[in-house]
DSSP file (Angstrom, degrees, kcal/mol; ACC not computed):
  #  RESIDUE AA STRUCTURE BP1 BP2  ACC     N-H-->O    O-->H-N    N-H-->O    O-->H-N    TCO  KAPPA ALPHA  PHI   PSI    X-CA   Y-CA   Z-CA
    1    1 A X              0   0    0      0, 0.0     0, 0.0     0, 0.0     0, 0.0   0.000 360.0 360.0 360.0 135.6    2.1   -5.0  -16.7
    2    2 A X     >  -     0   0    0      1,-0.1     4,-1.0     0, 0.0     3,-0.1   0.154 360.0-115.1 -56.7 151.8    5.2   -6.7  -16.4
    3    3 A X  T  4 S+     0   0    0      1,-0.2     5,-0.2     2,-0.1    -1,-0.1   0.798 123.5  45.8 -94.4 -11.0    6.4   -8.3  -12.6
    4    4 A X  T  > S+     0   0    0      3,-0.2     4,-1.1     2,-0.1    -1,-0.2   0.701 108.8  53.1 -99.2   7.4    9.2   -6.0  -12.6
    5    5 A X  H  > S+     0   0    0      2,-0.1     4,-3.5     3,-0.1     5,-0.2   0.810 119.7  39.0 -74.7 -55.4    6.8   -2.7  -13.8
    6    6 A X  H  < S+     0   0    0     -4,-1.0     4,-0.5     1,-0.2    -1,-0.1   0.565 110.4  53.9 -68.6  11.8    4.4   -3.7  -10.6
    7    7 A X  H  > S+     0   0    0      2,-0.1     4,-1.5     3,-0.1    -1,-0.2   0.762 115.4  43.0-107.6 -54.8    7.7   -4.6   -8.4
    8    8 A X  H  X S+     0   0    0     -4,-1.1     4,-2.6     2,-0.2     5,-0.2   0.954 114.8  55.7 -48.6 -66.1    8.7   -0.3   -9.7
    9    9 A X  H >X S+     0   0    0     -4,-3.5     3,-0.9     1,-0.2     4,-0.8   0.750 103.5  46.8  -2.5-102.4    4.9    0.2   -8.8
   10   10 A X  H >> S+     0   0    0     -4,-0.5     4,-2.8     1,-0.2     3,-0.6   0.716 116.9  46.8  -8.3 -62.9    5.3   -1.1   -5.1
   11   11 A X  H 3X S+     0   0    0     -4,-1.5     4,-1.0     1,-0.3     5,-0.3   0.924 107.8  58.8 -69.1 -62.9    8.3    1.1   -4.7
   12   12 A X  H << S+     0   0    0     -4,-2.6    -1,-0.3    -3,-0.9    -2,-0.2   0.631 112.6  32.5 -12.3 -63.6    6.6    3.9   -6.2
   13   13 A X  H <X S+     0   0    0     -4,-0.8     4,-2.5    -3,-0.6     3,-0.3   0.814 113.2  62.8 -90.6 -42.9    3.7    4.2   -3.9
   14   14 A X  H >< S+     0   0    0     -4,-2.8     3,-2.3     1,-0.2    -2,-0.3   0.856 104.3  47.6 -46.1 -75.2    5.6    3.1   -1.1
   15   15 A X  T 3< S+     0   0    0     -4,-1.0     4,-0.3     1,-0.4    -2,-0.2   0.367 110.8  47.8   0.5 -32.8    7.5    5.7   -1.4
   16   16 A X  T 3> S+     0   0    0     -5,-0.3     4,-3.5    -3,-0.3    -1,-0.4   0.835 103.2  66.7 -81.1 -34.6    4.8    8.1   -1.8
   17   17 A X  T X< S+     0   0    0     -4,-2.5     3,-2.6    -3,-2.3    -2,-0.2   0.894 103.1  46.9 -33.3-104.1    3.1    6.5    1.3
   18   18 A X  T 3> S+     0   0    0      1,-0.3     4,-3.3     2,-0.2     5,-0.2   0.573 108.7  52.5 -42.1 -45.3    5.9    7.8    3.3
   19   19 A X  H 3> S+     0   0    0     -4,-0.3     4,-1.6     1,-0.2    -1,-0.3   0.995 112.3  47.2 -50.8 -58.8    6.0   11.7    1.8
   20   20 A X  H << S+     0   0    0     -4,-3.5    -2,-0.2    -3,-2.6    -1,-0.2   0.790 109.4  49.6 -86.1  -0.4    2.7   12.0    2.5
   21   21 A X  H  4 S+     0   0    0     -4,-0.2     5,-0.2     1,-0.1    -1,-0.2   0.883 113.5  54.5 -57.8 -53.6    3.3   10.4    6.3
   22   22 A X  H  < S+     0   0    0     -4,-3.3    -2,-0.1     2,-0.1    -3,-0.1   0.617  80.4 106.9 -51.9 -30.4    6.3   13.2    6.5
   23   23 A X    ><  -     0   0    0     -4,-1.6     3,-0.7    -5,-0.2     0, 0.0  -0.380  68.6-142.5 -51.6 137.9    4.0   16.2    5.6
   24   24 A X  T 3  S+     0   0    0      1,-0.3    -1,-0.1    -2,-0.1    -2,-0.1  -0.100  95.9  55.9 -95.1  27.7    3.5   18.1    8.8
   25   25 A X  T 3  S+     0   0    0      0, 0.0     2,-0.6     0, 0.0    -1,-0.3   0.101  78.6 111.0-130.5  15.3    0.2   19.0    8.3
   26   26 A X    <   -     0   0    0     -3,-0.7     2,-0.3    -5,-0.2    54,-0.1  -0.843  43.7-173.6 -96.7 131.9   -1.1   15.4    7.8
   27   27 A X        -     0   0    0     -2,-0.6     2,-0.3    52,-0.3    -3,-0.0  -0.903   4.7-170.2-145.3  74.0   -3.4   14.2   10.7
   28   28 A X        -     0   0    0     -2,-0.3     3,-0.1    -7,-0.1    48,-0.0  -0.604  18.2-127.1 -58.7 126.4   -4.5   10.4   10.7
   29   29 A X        -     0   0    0     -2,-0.3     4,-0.1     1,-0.1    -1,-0.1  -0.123  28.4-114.3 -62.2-168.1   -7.2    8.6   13.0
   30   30 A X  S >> S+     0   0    0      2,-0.2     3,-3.5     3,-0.1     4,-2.3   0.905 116.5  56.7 -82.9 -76.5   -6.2    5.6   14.8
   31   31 A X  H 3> S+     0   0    0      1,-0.3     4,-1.2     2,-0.2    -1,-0.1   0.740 107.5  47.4 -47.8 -21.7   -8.8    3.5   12.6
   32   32 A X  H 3> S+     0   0    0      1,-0.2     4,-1.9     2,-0.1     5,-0.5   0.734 114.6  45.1 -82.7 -19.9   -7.1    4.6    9.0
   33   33 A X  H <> S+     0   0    0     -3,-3.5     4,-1.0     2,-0.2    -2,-0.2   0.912 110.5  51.0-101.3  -5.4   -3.7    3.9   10.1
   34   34 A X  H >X S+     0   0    0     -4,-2.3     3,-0.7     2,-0.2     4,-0.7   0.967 112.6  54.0 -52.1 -68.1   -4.8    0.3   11.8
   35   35 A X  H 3X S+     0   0    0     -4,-1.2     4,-3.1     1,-0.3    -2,-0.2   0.783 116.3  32.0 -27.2 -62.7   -6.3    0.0    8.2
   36   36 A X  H 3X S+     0   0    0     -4,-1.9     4,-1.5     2,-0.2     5,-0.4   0.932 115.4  63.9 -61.5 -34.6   -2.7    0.9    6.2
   37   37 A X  H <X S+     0   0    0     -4,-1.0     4,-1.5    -3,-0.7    -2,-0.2   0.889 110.0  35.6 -43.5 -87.4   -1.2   -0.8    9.2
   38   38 A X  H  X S+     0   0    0     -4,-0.7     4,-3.1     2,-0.2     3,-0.4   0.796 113.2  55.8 -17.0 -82.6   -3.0   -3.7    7.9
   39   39 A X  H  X S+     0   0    0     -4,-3.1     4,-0.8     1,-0.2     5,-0.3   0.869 114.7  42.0 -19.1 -90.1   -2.7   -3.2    3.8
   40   40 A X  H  X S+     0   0    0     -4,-1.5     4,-1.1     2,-0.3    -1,-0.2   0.631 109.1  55.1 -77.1 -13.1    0.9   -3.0    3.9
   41   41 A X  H >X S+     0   0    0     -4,-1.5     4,-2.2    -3,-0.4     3,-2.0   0.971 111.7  51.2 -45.0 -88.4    1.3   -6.0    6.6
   42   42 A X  H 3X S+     0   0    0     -4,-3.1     4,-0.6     1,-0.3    -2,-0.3   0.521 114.0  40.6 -61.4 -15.2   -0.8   -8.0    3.9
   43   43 A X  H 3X S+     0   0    0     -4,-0.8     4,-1.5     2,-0.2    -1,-0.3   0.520 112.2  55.0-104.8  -7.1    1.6   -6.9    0.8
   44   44 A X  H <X S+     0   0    0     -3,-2.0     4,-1.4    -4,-1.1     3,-0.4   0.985 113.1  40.2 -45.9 -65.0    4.8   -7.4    2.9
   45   45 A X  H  X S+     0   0    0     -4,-2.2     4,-2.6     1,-0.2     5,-0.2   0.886 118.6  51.6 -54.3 -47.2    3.5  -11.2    3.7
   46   46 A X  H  X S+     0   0    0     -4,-0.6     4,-1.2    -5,-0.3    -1,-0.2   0.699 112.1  43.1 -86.8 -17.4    2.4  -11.2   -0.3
   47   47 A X  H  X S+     0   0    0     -4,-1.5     4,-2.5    -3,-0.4    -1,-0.2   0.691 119.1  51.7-104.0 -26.9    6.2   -9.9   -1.6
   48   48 A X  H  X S+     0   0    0     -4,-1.4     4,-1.0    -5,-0.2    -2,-0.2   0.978 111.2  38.3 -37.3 -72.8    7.6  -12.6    1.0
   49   49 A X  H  <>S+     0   0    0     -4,-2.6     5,-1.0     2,-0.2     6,-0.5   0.932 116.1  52.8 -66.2 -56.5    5.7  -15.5    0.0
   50   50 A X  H ><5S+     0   0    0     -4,-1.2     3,-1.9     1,-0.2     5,-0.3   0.844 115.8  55.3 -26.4 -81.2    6.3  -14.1   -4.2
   51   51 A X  H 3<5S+     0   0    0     -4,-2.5    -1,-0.2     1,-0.3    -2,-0.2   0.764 109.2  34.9 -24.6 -59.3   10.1  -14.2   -2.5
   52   52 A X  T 3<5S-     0   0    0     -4,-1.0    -1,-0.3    -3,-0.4    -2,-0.2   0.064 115.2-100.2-110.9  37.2   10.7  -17.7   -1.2
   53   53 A X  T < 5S+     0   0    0     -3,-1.9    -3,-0.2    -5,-0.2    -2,-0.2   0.911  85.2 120.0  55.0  54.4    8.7  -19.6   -3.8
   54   54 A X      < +     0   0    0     -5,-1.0     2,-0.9    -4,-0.3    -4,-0.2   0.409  45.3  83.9-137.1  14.9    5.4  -20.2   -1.8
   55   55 A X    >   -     0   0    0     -6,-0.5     3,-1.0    -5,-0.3    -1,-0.1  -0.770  61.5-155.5-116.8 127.5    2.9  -18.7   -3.7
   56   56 A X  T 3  S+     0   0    0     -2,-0.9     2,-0.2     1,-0.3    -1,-0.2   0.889  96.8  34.9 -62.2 -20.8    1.4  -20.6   -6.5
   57   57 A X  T >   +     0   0    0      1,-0.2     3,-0.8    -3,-0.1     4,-0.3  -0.464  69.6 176.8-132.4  87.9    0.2  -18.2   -8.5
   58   58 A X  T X> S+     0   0    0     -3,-1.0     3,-2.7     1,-0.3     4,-1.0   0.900  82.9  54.6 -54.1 -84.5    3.4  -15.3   -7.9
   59   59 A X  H 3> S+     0   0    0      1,-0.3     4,-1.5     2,-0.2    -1,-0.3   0.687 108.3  45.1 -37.9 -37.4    1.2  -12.7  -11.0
   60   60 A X  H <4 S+     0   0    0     -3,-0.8    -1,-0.3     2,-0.2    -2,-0.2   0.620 115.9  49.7 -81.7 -15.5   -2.1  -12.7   -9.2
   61   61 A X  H <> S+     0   0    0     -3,-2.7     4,-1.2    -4,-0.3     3,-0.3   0.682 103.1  59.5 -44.1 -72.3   -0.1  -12.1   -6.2
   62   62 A X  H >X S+     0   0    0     -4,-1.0     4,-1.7     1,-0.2     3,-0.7   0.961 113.2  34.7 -21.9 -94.2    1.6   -9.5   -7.8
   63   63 A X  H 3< S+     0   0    0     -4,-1.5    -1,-0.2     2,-0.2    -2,-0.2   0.233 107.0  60.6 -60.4   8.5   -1.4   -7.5   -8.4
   64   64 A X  H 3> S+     0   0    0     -3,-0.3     4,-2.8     2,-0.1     5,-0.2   0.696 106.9  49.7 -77.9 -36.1   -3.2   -8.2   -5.7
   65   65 A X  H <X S+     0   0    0     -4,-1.2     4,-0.7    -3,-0.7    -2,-0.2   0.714 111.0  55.0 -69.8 -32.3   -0.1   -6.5   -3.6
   66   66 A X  H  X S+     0   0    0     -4,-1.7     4,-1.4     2,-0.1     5,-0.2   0.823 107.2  48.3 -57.1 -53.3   -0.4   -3.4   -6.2
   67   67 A X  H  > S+     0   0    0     -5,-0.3     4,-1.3     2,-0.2    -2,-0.2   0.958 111.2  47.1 -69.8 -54.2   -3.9   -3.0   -5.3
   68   68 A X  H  X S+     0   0    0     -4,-2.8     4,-2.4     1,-0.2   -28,-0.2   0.833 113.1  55.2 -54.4 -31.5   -3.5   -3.1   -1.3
   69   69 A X  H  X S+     0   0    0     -4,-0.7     4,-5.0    -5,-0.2     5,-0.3   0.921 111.4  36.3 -72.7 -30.2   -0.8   -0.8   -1.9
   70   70 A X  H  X S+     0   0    0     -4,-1.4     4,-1.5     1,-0.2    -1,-0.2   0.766 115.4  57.0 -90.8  -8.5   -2.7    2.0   -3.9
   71   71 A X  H  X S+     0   0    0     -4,-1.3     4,-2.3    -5,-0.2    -1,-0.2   0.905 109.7  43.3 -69.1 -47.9   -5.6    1.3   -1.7
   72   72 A X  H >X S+     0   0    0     -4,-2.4     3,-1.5     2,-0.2     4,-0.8   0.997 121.3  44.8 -49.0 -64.5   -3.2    2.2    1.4
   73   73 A X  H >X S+     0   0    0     -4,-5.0     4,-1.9     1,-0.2     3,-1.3   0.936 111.5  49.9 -66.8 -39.6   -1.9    5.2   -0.7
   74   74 A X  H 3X S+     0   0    0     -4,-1.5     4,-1.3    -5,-0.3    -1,-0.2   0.730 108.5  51.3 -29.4 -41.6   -5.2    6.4   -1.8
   75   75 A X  H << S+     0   0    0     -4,-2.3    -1,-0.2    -3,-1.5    -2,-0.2   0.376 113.4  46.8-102.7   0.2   -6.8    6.4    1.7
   76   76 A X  H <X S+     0   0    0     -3,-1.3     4,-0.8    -4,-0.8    -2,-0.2   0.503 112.9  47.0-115.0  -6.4   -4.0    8.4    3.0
   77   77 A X  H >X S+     0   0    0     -4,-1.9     3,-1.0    -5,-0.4     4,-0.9   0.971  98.9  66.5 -84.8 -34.3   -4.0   10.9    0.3
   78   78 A X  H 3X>S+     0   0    0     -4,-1.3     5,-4.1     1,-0.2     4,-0.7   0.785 101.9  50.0 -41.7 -44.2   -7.4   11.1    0.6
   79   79 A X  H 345S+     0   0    0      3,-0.2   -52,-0.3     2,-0.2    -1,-0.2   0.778  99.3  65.4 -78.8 -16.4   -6.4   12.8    4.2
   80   80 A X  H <<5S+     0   0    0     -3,-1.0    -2,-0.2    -4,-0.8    -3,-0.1   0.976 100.9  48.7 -58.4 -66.2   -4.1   15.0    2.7
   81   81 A X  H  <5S-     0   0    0     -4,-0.9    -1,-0.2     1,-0.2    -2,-0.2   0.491 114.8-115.1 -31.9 -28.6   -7.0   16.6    1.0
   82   82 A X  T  <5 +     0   0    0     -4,-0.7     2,-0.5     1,-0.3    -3,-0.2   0.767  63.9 150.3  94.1   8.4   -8.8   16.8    4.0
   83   83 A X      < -     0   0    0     -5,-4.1    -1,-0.3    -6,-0.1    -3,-0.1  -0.829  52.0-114.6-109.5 140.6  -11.5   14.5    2.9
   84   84 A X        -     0   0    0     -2,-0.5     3,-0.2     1,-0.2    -1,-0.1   0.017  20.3-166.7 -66.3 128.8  -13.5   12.2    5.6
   85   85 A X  S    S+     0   0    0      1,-0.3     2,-0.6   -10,-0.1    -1,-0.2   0.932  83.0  25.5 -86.6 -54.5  -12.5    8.5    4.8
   86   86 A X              0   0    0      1,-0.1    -1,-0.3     0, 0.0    -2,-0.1  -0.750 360.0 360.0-106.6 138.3  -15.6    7.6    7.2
   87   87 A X              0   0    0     -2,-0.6    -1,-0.1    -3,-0.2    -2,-0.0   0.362 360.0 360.0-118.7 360.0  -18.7    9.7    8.1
């Protein structure tokens, strides 16, 4: 994938993120939204550093920041559904 398909990505799922935040029937614990808290903290810092020339290897980067992000969206769709992220 390309860095501007996985930059469309990012956007993508943010952007889903926030629909499924918007749903009035969506009900998060505290500990899954520290957890996205987190995630998206950690691809913010990763789109930065990509940004201002500080990361040596910008593609591994890339996709690592891709991964936190469907991990974020994943564990909150997963609540849409109704299904327990922890037992």
């Amino acid at each position: 994938m390309s860095e501007r398909e996985q930059l469309l990505r990012v956007r993508e799922l943010a952007n889903e993120i926030i629909r499924l935040r918007l749903q009035d029937s969506a009900e998060f614990s505290e500990l899954e939204l520290k957890n996205n808290v987190e995630l998206l903290a950690r691809s913010v810092i990763d789109l930065v550093n990509i940004q201002l020339l500080e990361d040596a290897d910008s593609s591994t980067s890339l996709k690592a920041t891709v991964c936190k992000m469907k991990m974020a969206y994943n564990q909150m769709e997963k609540v849409k559904k109704n299904e327990p992220l922890y037992s």
